[in-house]
C-alpha positions as protocol buffer text, in pm:
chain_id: "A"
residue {
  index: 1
  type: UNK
  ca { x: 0 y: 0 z: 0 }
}
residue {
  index: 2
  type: UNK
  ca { x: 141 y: 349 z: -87 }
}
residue {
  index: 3
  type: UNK
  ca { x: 128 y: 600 z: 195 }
}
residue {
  index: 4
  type: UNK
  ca { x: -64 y: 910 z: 153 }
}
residue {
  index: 5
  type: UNK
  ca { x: 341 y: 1142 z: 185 }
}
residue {
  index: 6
  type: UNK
  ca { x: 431 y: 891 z: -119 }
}
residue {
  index: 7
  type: UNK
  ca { x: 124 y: 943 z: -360 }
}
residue {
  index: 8
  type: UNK
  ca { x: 232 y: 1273 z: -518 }
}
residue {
  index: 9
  type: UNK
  ca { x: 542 y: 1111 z: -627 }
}
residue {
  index: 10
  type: UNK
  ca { x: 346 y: 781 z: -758 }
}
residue {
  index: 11
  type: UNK
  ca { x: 157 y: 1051 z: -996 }
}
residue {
  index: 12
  type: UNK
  ca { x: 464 y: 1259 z: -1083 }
}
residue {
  index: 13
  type: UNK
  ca { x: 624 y: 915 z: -1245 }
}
residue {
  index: 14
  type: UNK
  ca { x: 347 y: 780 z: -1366 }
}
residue {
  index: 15
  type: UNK
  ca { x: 280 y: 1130 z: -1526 }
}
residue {
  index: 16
  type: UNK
  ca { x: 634 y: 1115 z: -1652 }
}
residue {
  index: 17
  type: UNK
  ca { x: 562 y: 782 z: -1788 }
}
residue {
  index: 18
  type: UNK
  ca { x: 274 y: 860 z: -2029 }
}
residue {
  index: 19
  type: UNK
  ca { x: 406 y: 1177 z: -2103 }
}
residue {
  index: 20
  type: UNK
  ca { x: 736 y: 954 z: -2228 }
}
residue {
  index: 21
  type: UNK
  ca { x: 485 y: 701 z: -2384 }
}
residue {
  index: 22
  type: UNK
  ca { x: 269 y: 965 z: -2580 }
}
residue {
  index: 23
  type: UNK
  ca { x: 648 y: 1107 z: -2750 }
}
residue {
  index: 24
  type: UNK
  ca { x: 743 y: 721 z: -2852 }
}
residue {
  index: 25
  type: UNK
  ca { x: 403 y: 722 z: -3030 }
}
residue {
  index: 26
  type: UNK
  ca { x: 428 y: 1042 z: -3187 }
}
residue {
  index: 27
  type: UNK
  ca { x: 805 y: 980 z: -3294 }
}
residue {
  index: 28
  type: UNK
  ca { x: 731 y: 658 z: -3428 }
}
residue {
  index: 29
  type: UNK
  ca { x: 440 y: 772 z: -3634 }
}
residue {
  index: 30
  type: UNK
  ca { x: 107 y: 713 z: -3510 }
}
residue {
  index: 31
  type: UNK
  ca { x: -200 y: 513 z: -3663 }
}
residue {
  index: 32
  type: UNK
  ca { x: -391 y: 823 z: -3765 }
}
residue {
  index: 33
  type: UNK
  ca { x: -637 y: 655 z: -3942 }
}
residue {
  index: 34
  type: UNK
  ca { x: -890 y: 634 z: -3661 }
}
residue {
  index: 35
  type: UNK
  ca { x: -905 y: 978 z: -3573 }
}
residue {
  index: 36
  type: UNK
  ca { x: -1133 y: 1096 z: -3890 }
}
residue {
  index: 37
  type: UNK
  ca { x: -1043 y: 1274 z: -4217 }
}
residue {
  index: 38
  type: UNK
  ca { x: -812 y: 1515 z: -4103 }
}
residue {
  index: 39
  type: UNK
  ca { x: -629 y: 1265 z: -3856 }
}
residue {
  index: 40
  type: UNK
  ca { x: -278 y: 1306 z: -4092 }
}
residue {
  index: 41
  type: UNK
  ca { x: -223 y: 1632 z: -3951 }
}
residue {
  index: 42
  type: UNK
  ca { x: -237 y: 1509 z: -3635 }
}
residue {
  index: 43
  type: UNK
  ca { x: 96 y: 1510 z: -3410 }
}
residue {
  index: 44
  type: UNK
  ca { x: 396 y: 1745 z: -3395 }
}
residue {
  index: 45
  type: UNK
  ca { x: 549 y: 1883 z: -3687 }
}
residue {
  index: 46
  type: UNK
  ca { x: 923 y: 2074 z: -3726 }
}
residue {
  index: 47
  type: UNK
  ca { x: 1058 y: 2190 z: -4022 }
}
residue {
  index: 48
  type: UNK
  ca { x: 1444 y: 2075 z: -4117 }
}
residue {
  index: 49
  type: UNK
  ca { x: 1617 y: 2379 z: -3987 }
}
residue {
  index: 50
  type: UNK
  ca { x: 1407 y: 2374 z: -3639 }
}
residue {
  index: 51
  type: UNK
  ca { x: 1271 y: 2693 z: -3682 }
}
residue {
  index: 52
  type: UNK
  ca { x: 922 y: 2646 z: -3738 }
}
residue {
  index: 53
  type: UNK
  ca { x: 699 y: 2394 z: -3537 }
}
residue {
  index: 54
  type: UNK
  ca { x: 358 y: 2329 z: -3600 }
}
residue {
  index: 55
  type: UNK
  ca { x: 138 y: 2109 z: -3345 }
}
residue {
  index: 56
  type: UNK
  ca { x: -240 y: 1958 z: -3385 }
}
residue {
  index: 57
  type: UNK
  ca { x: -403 y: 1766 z: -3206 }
}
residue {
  index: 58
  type: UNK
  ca { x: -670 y: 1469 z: -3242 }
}
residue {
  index: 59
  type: UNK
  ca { x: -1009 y: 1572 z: -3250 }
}
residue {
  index: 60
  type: UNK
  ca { x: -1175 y: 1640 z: -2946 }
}
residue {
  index: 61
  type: UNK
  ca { x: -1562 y: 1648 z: -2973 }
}
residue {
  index: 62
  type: UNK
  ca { x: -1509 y: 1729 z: -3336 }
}
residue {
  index: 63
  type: UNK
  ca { x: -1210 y: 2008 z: -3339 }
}
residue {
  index: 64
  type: UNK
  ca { x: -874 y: 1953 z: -3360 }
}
residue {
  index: 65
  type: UNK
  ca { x: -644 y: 2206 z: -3193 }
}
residue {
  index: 66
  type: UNK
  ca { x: -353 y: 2350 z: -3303 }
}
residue {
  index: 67
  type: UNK
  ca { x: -88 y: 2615 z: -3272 }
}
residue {
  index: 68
  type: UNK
  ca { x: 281 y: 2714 z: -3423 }
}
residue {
  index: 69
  type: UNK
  ca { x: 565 y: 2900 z: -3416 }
}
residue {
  index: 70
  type: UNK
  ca { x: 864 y: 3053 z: -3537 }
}
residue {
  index: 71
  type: UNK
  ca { x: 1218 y: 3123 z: -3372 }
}
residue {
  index: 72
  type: UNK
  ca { x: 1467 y: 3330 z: -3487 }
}
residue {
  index: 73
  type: UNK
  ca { x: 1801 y: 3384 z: -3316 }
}
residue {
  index: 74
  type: UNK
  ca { x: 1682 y: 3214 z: -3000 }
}
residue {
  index: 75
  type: UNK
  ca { x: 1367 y: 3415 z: -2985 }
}
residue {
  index: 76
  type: UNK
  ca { x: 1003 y: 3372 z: -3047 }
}
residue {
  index: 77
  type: UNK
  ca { x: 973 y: 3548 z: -3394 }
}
residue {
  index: 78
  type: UNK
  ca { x: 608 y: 3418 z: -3477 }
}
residue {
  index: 79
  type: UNK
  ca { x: 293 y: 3239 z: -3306 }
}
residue {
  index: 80
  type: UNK
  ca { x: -80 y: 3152 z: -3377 }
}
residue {
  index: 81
  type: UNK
  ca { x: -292 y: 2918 z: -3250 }
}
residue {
  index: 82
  type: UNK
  ca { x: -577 y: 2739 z: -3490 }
}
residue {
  index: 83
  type: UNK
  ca { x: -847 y: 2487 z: -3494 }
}
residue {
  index: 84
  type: UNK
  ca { x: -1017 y: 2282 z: -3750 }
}
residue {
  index: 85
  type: UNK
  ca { x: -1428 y: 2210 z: -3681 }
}
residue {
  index: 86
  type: UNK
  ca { x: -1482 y: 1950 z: -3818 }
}
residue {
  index: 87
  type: UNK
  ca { x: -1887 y: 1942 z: -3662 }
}
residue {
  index: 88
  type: UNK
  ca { x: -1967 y: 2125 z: -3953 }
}
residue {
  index: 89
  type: UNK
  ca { x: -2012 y: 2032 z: -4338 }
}
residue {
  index: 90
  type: UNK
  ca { x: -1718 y: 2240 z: -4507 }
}
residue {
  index: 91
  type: UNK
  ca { x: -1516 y: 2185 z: -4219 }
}
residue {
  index: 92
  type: UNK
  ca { x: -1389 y: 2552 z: -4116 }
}
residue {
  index: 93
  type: UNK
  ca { x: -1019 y: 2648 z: -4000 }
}
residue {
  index: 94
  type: UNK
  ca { x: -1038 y: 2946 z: -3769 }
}
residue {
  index: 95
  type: UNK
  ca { x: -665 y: 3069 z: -3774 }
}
residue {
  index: 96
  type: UNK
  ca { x: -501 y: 3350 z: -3479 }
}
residue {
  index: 97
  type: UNK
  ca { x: -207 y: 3503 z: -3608 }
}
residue {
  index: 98
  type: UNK
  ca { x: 36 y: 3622 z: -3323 }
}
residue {
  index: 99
  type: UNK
  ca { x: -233 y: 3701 z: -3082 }
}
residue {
  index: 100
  type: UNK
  ca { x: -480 y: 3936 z: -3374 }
}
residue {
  index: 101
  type: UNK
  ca { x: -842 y: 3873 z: -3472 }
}
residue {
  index: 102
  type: UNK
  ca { x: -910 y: 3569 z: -3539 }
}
residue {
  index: 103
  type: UNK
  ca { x: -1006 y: 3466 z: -3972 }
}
residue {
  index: 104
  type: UNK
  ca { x: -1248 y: 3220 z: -4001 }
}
residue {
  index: 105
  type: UNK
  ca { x: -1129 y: 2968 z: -4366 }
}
residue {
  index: 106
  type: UNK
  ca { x: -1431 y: 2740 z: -4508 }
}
residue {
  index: 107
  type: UNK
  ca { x: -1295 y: 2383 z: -4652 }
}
residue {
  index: 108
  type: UNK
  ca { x: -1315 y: 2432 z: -5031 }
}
residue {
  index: 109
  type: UNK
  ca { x: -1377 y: 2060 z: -5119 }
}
residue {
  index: 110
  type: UNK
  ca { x: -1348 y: 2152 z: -5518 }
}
residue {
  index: 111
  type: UNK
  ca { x: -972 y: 2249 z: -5433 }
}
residue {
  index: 112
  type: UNK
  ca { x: -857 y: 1874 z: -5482 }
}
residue {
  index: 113
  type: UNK
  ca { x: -968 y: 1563 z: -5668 }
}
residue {
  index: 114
  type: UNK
  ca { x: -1205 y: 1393 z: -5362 }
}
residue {
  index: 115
  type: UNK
  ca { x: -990 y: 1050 z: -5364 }
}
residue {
  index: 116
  type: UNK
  ca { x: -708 y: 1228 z: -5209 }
}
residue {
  index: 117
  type: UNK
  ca { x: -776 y: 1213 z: -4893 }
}
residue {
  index: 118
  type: UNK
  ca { x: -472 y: 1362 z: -4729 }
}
residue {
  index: 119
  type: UNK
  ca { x: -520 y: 1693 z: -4837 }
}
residue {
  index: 120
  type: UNK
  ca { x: -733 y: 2006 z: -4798 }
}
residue {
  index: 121
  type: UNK
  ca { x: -776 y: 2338 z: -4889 }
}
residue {
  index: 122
  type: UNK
  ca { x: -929 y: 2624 z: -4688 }
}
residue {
  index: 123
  type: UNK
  ca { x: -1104 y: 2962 z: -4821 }
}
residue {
  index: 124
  type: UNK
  ca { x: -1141 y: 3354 z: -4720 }
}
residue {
  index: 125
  type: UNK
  ca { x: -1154 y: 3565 z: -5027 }
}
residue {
  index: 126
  type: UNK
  ca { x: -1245 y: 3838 z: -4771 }
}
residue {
  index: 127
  type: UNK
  ca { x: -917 y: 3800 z: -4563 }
}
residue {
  index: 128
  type: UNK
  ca { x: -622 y: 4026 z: -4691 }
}
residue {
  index: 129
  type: UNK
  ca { x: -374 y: 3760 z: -4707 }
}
residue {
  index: 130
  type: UNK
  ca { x: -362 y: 3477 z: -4699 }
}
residue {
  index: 131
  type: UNK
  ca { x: -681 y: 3413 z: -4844 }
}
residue {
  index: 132
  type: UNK
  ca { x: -595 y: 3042 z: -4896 }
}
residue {
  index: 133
  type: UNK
  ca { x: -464 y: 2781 z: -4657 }
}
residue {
  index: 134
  type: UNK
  ca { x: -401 y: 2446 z: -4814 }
}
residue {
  index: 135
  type: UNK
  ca { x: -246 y: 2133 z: -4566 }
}
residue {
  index: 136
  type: UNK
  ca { x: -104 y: 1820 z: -4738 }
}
residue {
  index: 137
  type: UNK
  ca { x: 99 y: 1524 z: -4646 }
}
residue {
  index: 138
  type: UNK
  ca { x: 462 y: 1464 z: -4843 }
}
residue {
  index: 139
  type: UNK
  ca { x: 467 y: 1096 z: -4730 }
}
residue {
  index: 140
  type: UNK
  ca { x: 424 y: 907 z: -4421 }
}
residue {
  index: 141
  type: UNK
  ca { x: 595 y: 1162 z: -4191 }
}
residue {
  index: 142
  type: UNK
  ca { x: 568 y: 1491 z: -4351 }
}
residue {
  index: 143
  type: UNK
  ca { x: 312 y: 1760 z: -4369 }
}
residue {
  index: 144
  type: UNK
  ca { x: 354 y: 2075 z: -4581 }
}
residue {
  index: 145
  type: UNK
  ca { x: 98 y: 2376 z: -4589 }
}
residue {
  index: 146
  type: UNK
  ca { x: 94 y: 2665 z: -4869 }
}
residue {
  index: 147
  type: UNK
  ca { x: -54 y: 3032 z: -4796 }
}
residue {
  index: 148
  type: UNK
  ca { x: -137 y: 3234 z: -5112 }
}
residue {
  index: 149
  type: UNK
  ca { x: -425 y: 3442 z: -5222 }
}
residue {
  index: 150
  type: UNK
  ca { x: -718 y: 3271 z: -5390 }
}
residue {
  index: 151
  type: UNK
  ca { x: -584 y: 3289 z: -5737 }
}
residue {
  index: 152
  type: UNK
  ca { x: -237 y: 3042 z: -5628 }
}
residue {
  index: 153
  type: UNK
  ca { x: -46 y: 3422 z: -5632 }
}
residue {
  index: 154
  type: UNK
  ca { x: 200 y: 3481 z: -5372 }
}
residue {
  index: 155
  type: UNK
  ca { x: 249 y: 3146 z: -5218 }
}
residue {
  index: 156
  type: UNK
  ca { x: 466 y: 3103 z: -4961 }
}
residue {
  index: 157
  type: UNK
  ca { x: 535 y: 2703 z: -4863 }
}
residue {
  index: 158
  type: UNK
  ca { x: 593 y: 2568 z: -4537 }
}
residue {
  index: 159
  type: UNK
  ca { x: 763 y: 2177 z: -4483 }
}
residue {
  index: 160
  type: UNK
  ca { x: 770 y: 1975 z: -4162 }
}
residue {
  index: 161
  type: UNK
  ca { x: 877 y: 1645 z: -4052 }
}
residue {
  index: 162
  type: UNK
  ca { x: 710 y: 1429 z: -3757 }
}
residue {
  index: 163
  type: UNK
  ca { x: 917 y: 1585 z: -3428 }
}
residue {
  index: 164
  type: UNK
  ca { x: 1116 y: 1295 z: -3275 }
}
């Protein structure tokens, strides 16, 4: 029997231990193919040079969570936090750049051929840029994202790998 004195530091490693647990199955790649259309995205995403990581997680009631950001020289250059609801038929993507108004983005399910299923594409023609937000997967472990305006102009890409 564990004494009462003793039971905080029961919790602390068995906290530790599915904290370590949850990071083997995200390094490792997890089986995303339960957790609904969007499940690819799910996980933790870094791009090669480190300075960009991107984060979603599994749906929760219908909306996955998510949030980024950006370091340069050793300082936090960039943030937003996001979420996909996917309770709704489009799906939207509401999207807050480094603490502004949030801009709601409506799936545009015409943006890809429907039997590719690891990809989508989001819409505001009323948001000043970007007005597009499209997510796709490069392979197993990698997710890549373009911005642009509606008409493909201005693009700027984005690549990540799964975060070991």
């Amino acid at each position: 029997m564990t004494s009462s004195r003793s039971l905080p530091k029961v919790a602390g490693k068995l906290a530790v231990g599915a904290a370590a647990l949850a990071l083997a199955a995200c390094a490792s790649g997890p089986d995303t193919s339960t957790l609904g259309r969007f499940g690819w995205m799910y996980g933790c995403w870094i791009s090669d040079d480190g300075a960009n990581q991107e984060v979603w997680s599994a749906p929760l009631g219908g909306v996955m969570f998510g949030y980024a950001g950006t370091m340069r020289e050793g300082r936090l250059a960039f943030f937003e936090q996001a979420r996909v609801d996917l309770r709704t038929t489009p799906a939207t993507y509401v999207v807050q750049p480094d603490g502004a108004r949030a801009a709601t983005f409506i799936e545009n399910p015409a943006a890809f051929a429907p039997e590719d299923q690891q990809s989508v594409t989001f819409d505001n023609p009323q948001n000043e840029y970007p007005q597009r937000i499209s997510y796709r997967t490069e392979g197993k472990d990698r997710l890549a994202a373009t911005i642009s305006r509606l008409d493909g102009s201005q693009p700027q890409e984005f690549h990540w790998a799964r975060c070991k």
